[in-house]
ZAMARGU-4260 file (C-alpha; in steps of 0.2 Angstrom, whole numbers, plus 5000, padded with zeros to 4 digits):
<rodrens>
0) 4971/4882/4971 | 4983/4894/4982 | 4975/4901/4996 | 4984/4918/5005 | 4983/4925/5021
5) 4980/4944/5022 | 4989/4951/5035 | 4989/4969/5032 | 4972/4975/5026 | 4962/4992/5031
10) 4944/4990/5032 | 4940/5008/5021 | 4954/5007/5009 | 4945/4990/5005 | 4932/4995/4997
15) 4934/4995/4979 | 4930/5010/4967 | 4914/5002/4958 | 4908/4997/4975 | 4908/5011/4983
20) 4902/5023/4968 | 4888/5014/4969 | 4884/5015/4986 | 4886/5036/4984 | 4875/5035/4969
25) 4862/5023/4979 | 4863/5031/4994 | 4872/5044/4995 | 4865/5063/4985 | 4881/5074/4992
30) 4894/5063/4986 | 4883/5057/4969 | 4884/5074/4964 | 4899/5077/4967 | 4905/5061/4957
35) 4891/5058/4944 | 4904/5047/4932 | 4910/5032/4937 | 4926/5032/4926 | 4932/5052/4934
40) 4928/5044/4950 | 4938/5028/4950 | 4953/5042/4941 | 4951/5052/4957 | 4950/5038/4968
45) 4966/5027/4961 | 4978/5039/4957 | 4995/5042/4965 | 4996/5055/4979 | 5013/5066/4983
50) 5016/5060/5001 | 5009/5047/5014 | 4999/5062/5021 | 4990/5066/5008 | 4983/5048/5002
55) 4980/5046/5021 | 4966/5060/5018 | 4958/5048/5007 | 4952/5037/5022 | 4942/5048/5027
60) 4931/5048/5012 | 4927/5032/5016 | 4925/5033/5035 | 4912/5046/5032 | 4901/5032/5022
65) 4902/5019/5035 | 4891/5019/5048 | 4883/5004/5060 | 4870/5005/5047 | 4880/5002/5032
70) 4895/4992/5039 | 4887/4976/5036 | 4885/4983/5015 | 4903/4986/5015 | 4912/4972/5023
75) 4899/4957/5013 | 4907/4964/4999 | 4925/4967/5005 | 4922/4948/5008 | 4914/4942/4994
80) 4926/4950/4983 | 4940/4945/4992 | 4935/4925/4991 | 4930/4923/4976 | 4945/4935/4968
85) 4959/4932/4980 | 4957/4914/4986 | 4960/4922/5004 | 4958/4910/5018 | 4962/4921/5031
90) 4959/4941/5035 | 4967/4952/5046 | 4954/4969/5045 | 4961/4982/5053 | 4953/4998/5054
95) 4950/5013/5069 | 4933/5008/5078 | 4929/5028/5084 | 4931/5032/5066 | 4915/5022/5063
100) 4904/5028/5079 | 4892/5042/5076 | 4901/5062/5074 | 4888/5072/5084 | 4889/5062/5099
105) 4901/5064/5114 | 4919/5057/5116 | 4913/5046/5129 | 4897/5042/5120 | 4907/5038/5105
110) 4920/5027/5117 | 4902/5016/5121 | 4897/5014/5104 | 4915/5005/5100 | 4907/4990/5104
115) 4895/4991/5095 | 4907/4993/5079 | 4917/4980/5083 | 4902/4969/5085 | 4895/4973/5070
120) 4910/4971/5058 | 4912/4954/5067 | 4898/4947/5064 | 4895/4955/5047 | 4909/4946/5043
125) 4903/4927/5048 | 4898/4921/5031 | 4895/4903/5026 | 4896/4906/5009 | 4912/4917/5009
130) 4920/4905/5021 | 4936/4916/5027 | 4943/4916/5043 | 4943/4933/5048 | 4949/4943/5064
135) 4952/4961/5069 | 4966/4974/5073 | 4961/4988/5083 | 4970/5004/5076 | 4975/5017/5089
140) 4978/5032/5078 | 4989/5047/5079 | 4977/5061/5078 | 4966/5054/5093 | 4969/5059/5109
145) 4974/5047/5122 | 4958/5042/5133 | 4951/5036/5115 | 4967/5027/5111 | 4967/5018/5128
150) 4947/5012/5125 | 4955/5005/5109 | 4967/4993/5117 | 4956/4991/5130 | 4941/4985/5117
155) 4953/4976/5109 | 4957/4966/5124 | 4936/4963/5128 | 4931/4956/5110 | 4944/4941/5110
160) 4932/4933/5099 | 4933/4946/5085 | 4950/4955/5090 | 4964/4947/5087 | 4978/4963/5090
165) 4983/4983/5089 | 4989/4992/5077 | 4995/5011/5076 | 4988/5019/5060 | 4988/5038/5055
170) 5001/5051/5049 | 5018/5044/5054 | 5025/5063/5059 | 5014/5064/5071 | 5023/5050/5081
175) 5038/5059/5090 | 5028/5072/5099 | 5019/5058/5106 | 5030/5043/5109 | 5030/5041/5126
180) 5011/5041/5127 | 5011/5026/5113 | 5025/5016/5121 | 5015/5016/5137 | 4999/5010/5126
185) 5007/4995/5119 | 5017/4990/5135 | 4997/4990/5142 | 4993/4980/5127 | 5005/4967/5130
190) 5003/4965/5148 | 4984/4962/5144 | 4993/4949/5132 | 4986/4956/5115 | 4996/4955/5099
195) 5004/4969/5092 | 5010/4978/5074 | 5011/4994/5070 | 5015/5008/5054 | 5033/5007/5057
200) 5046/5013/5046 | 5037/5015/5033 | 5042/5033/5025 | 5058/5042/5030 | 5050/5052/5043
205) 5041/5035/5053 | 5058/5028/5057 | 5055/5025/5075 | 5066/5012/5085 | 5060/5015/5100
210) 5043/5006/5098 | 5052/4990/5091 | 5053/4981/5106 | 5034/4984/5108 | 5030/4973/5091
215) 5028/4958/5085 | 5024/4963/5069 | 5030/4979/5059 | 5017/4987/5048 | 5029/4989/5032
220) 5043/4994/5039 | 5055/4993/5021 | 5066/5007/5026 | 5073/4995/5040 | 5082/4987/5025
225) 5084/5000/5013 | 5090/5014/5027 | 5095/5003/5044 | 5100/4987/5038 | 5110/4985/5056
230) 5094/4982/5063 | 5091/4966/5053 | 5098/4955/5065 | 5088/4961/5080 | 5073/4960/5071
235) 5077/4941/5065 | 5081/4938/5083 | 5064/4945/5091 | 5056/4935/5075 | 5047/4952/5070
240) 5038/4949/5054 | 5037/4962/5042 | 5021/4967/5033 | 5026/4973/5015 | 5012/4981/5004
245) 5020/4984/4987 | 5009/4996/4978 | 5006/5007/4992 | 5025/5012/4991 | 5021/5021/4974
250) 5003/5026/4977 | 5014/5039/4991 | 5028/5042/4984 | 5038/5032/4996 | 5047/5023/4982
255) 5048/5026/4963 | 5050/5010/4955 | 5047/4993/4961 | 5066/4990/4959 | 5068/4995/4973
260) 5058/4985/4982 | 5073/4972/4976 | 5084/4977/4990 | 5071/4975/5003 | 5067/4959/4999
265) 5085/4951/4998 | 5092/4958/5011 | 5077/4954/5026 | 5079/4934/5016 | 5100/4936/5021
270) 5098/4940/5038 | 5082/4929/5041 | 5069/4941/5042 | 5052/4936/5036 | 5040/4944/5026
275) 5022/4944/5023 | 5016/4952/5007 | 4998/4960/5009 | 4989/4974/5000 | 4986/4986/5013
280) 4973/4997/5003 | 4966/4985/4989 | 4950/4996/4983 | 4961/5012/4984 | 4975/5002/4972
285) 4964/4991/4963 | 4977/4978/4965 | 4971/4962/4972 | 4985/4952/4983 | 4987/4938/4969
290) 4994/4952/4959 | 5004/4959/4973 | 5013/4942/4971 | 5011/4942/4953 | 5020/4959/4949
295) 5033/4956/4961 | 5038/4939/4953 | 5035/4945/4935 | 5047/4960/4938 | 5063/4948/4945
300) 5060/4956/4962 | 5056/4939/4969 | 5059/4920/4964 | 5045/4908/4965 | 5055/4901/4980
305) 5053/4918/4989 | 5036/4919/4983 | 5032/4905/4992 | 5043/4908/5007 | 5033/4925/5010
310) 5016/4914/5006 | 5021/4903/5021 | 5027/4916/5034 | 5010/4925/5031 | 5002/4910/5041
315) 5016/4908/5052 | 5015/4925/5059 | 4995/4927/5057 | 4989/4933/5075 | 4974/4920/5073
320) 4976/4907/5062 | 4968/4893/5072 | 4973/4877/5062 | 4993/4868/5065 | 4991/4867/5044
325) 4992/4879/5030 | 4975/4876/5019 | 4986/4870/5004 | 4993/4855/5015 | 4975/4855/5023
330) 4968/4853/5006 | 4983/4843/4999 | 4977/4830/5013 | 4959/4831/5008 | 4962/4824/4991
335) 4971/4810/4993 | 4958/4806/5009 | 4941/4810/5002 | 4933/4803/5017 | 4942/4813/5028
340) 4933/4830/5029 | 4938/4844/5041 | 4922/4850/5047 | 4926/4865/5055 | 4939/4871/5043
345) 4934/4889/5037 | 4942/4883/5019 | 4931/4870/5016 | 4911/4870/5014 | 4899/4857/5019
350) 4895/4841/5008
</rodrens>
């Protein structure tokens, strides 16, 4: 059995179409109504959009749905789904807490309920019988305004023990009128020692070199290779993983075939950049990571070498993997010592 690390996943582009269909027709009369029929839903909720801005508005969809109260719902499934399915061992669930808080209170009322999110999704996510290590990032976003994004990082800084980074999320455009502000928020972040990724050169338009210095992971960031390949070198030198999300790329019309994807692959492996293969939005795709690495092997854009090259970088550049082993060589070890049983390991389950 492989087991992955999930590096890049967002909390309401998780939830997969059945799941959430059911919740709206359970729970929900508004949004049963407005999807009666699972198949025209799941059409709707799969299909490829135009631009990065308009899947983006898909979010939202599901950020109206989860609440304090339903959190707990979403996220046993989410896990659930992604053990048994995925064979993940580890979870990085990134997601915008003030998106979750309650609409018709105040900003700062919204700030104080934060913690409360972040609570909640962390705890929701302790499951001994979905035993996956899972932490996670804080997304500052780019439609918030900057008290709120400050909280965040703040937040993430009080909540070690579910937090494990920052993240900037939202529509990438939005960035450059606001650039300063968000290079003085991760400089903050790293001098209260939190680790940092961010949606980096992702499109065209998200090409942004001034917050590199400020990551230690970059949030896609394929058109490095495919547009600034002089960069490479830096990026191998500052050890700057790069989170690559295959199907994402044609769900916005980034790329058009995954050809492409050929290019960024081979030359980030030339000049020693590593990459960590995730799934970004699984329930939005409908692609599980196995077939992330599956597709991507099956269509020559990687070897199995490569495959499992981007298999171990996901542990090595995991912000909270807490064990010196990968859970292959961890389990590789347990078979040939029956008797040796690592207790505390979140891949293993009690006798």
């Amino acid at each position: 059995m492989t087991l992955h690390a999930e590096l890049h996943r967002h909390l309401g582009g998780s939830v997969v179409p059945r799941v959430l269909w059911r919740y709206f027709q359970r729970n929900h009369e508004q949004l049963a109504a407005q999807f009666p029929d699972y198949p025209e839903f799941e059409a709707f909720y799969t299909r490829p959009r135009n631009t990065l801005e308009e899947y983006l508005e898909l979010h939202t969809l599901v950020e109206s749905v989860q609440t304090p109260i339903t959190l707990p719902y979403f996220v046993y499934r989410l896990l659930r789904g992604a053990y048994v399915f995925e064979n993940l061992a580890y979870l990085e669930l990134r997601y915008t807490p003030y998106l979750r808080t309650s609409p018709d209170l105040s900003e700062s009322a919204r700030i104080d309920q934060m913690v409360d999110i972040v609570k909640i999704v962390g705890q929701s996510a302790q499951l001994s019988e979905y035993p996956i290590f899972t932490r996670q990032i804080l997304c500052m976003h780019s439609r918030l305004p900057y008290a709120v994004n400050r909280a965040i990082v703040d937040l993430a800084a009080q909540l070690p023990e579910y937090v494990c980074g920052i993240d900037l999320a939202g529509g990438d455009l939005q960035y450059r009128e606001r650039l300063d502000e968000f290079i003085a928020l991760y400089r903050y972040g790293r001098s209260l020692g939190l680790n940092t990724t961010g949606h980096l050169y992702e499109t065209v338009d998200g090409c942004y070199p001034e917050l590199l210095p400020y990551l230690m992971r970059i949030g896609h960031g394929i058109q490095i290779p495919l547009l600034y390949p002089e960069l490479l070198p830096q990026i191998a030198q500052q050890r700057q993983c790069l989170e690559v999300c295959p199907t994402t790329y044609f769900k916005t019309g980034t790329l058009e075939n995954l050809s492409q994807l050929k290019t960024v692959f081979e030359r980030c492996f030339a000049s020693g950049v590593d990459i960590a293969i995730c799934t970004d939005n699984a329930g939005l795709h409908n692609v599980r990571l196995p077939f992330e690495y599956e597709n991507l092997l099956t269509q020559d854009v990687l070897s199995f070498q490569e495959l499992q090259a981007c298999q171990d970088a996901a542990f090595r550049h995991a912000f909270a993997w807490p064990y010196p082993q990968q859970p292959t060589s961890m389990l590789s070890q347990l078979l040939q010592s029956p008797d040796v049983f690592l207790e505390d390991s979140p891949t293993c389950v009690s006798r």
